[in-house]
C-alpha positions in Angstrom: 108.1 37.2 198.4 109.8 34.5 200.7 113.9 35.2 200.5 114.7 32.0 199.4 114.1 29.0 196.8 115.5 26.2 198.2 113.3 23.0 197.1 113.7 21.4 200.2 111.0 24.4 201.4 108.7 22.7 199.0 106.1 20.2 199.4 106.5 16.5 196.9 103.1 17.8 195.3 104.7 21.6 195.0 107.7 20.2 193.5 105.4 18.1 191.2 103.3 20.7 190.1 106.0 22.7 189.1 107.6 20.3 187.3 104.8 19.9 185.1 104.0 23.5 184.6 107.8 24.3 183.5 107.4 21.2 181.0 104.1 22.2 179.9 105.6 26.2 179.1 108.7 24.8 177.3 106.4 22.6 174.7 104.0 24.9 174.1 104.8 28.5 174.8 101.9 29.9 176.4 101.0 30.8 180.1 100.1 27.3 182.0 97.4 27.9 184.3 95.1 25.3 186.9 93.1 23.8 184.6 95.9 22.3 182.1 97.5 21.3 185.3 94.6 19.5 186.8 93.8 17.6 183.3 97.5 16.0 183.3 98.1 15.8 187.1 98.4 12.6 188.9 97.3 14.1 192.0 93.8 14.5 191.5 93.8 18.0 192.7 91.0 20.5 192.1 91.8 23.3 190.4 91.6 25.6 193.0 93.8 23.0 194.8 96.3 23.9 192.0 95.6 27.3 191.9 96.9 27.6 195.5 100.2 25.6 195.1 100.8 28.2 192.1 100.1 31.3 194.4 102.8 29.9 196.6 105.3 29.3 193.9 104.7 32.5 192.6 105.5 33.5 196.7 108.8 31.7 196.2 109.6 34.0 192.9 109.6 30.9 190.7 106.5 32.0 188.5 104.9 35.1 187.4 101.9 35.9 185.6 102.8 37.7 182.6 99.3 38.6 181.9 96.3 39.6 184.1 95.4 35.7 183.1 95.4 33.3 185.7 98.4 31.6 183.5 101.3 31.4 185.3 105.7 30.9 183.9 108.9 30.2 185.3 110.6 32.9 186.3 114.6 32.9 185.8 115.1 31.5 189.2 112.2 28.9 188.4 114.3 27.7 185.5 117.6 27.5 187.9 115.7 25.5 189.9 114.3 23.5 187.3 117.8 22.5 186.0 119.7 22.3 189.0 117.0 20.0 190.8 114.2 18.7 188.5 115.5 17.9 185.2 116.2 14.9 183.7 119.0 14.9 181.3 118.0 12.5 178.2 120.7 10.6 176.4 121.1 11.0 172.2 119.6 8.8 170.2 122.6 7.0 168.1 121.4 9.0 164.7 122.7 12.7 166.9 125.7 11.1 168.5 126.9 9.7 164.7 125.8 13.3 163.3 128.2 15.0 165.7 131.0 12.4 165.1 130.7 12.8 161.6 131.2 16.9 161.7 133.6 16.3 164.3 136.1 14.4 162.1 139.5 14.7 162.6 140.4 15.2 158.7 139.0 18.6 158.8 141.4 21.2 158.5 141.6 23.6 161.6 139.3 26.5 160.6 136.7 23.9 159.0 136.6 22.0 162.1 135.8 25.3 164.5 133.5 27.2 161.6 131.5 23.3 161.4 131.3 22.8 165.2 129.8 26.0 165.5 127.0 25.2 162.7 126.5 22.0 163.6 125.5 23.3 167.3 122.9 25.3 165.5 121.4 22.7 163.0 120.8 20.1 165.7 119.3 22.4 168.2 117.7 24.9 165.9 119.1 27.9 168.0 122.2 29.7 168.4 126.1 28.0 167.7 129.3 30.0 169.4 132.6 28.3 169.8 135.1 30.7 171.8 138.5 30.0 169.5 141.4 27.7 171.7 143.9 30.1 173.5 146.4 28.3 172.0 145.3 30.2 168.8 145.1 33.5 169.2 147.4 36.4 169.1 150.4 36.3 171.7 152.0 40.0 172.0 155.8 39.9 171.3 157.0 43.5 171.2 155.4 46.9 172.0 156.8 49.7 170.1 156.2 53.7 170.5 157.5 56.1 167.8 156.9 60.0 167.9 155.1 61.1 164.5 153.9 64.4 165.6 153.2 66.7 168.7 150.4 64.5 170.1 149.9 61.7 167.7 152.0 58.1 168.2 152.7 55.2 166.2 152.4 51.9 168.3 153.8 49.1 166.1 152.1 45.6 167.8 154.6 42.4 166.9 152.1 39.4 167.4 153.3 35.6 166.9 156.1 36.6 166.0 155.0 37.4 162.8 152.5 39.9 162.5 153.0 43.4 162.6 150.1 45.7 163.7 150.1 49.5 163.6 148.0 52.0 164.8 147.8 55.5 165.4 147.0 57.4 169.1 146.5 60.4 170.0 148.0 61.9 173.3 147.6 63.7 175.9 151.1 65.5 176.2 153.8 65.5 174.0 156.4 62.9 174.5 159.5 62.6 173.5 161.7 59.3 171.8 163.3 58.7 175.5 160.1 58.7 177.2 158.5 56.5 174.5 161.4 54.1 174.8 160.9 53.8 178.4 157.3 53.5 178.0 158.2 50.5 175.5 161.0 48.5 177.7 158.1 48.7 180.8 155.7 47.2 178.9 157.3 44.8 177.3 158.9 43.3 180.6 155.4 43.0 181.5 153.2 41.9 179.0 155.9 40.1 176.2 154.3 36.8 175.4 151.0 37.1 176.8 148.0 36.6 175.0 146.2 39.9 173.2 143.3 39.4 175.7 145.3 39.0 178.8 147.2 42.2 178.4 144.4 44.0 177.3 142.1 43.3 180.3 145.0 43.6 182.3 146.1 46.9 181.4 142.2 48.2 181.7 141.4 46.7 185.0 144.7 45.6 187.0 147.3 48.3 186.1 143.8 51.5 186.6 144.6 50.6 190.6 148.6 50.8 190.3 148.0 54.5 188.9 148.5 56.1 192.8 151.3 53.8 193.5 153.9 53.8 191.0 155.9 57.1 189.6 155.2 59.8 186.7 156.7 57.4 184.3 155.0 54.2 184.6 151.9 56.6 185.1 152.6 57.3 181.7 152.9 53.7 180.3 149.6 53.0 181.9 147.9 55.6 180.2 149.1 55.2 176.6 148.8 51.2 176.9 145.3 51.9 177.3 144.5 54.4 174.6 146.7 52.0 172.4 144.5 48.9 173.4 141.2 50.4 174.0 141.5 51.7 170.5 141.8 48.3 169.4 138.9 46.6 171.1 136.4 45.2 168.9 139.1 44.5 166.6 140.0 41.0 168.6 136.5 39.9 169.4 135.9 38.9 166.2 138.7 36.7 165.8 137.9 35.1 169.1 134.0 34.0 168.3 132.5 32.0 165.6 128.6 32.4 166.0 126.1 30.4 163.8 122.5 30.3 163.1 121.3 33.9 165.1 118.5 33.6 162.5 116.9 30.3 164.0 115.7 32.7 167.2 113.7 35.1 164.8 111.1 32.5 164.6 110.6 32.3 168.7 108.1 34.3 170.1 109.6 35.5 173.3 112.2 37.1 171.3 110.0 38.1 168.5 110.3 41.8 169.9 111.9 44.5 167.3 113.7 46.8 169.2 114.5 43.4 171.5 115.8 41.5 168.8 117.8 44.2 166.5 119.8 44.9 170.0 120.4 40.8 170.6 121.7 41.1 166.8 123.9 43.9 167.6 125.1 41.9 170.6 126.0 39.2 168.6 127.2 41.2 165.4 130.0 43.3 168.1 131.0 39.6 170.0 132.3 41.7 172.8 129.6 40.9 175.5 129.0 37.0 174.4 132.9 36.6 174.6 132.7 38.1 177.8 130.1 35.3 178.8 132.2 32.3 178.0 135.6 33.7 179.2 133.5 33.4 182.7 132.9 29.9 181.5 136.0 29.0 181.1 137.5 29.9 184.9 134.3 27.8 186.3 134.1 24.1 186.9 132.4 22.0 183.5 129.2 22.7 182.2 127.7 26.2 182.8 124.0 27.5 181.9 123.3 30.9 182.0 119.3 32.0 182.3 118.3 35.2 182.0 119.7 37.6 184.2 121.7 35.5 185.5 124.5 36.5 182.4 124.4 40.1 183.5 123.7 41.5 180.3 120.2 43.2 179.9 120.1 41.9 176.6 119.9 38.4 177.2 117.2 38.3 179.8 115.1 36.1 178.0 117.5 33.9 176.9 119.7 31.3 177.8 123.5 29.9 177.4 124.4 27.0 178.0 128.0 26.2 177.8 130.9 23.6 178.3 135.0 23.9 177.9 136.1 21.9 175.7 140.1 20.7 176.3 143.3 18.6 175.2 145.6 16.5 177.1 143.8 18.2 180.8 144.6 22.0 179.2 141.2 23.8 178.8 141.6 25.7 175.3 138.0 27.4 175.3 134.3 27.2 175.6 131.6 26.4 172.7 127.7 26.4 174.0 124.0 27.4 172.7 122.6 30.4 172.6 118.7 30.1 172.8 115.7 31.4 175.0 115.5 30.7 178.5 112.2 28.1 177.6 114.4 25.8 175.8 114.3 21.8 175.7 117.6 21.7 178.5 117.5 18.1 178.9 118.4 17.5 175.1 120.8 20.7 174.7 122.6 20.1 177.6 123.8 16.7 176.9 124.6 18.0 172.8 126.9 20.7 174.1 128.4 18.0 176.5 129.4 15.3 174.0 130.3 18.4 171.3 132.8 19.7 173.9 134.2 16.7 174.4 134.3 15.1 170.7 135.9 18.5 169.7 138.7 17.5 172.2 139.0 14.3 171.0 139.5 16.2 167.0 141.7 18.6 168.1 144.1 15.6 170.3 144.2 14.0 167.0 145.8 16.8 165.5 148.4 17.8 167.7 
């Protein structure tokens, strides 16, 4: 397989070919081969013509054959290629762009406007609505607190917004006693006080793990029971972060028609965790983002797509919303839906401010 994809390694009639081959597996689903080519070609190639420029692709990694039939379909890098170089992104019609507006409005109270954002994503494109929550609206840690209630067993009270008051109960390694937990407290909470939830969470997991050999006994100790107090709590935030719609549009596709496939894409979705993981990349790159395939780094999205766009007030980016779909979807009209979505939902949530 050559090492690299570039277009600019391919011939205008490669390049034309493979256009039409992408097009033609997007519409209709099933494996293009020569002979559909050479029918709707301009070229007035032979088929064997064809079947040579598709060996070559196929060379390039940007088909396969998924069967022992001469058929040929984009590979994931075939679709990056396809998107990034080839595709044509078509504008709404007037009926979509007053559909959105509408759904968009600003008289919606907060949670209506995220919870119709997120459907509306999935009725318009028939696949998959997520809207990633704003930062602005999601818990902010106040005050840690660590009280003794046995040998090895520790209250941690959580003081979030201000307001709410979370408990939970951790087991420890060693016995500690009220000093030690107060310490334990004052460290965190010089760190971490009025950070988001999420911030503090992947912090302590990731960040503080390489401080363990450099700071003393103590702090040692802070790390390690901020973590059990955290990692305990997990899944509990993703799904206050996410609002997913219409996962039962991509039971009718056939490339995810797959059992075993599509219960663990439903278990993805049902946990949050991995999909909130996805747009939180999003949201540290530069505007629109698609995800295809592999590309997402999650095994069970391989044959499907994300495509994604921040959505912000006043230049502040407050989160992501996308579509979740398979990786043969129609990208020139759910790239430009997410677009204008990200950006009317800016516009609604200006308004309210």
């Amino acid at each position: 397989m050559a090492s690299a994809t570039d277009s600019s390694q391919l011939s205008e009639r490669s390049l034309y070919l493979f256009k039409a081959l992408v097009e033609h597996f997007i519409n209709d689903g099933a494996p293009v081969g020569s002979r559909t080519l050479s029918k709707d070609s301009d070229l007035n190639l032979s088929p064997a013509s064809i079947r040579n420029v598709m060996a070559d692709l196929e060379d390039f990694g940007l088909l396969h054959s998924p069967h022992t039939s001469a058929g040929r379909v984009p590979t994931a890098k075939g679709y990056r290629m396809f998107v990034d170089k080839l595709l044509r992104v078509n504008d709404l019609n007037s009926a979509e762009v007053e559909k959105i507006a509408r759904e968009m409005a600003p008289e919606n109270d907060y949670s209506s406007l995220m919870q119709r954002t997120s459907s509306m994503l999935s009725d318009i494109t028939q696949l998959a609505g997520v809207v990633m929550l704003p930062r602005s609206s999601q818990s902010k840690l106040q005050h840690i607190e660590f009280v003794s209630l046995s040998a090895n067993r520790v209250l941690v009270i959580l003081v979030v917004n201000d307001r709410e008051v979370q408990n939970r109960i951790i087991n420890t390694d060693k016995n500690y006693s009220s000093s030690e937990l107060q310490k334990i407290s004052n460290y965190l909470n010089e760190i971490f006080a009025g950070k988001d939830l999420k911030v503090v969470r992947a912090s302590i997991l990731d960040e503080l793990e390489k401080m363990k050999e450099e700071v003393n006994q103590s702090m040692q100790s802070a790390i390690e029971m901020a973590q059990t107090a955290f990692t305990n709590d997990d899944t509990k935030s993703h799904g206050d972060d996410l609002l997913l719609s219409g996962q039962t549009n991509l039971m009718d596709l056939a490339e995810l028609s797959d059992v075993e496939k599509l219960k663990k894409l439903f278990e993805t979705f049902n946990q949050k965790r991995d999909i909130l993981h996805l747009l939180e990349q999003a949201i540290n790159a530069d505007g629109m983002q698609i995800f295809i395939g592999e590309e997402s780094g999650y095994d069970v999205l391989d044959n499907c797509s994300v495509v994604t766009s921040p959505y912000e007030v006043d230049g502040e980016i407050l989160g992501v919303l996308g579509v979740i779909g398979p990786t043969r979807m129609h990208y020139e009209r759910v790239i430009p839906i997410v677009d204008i979505t990200a950006k009317m939902l800016g516009v609604a949530l200006n308004s309210k401010n």
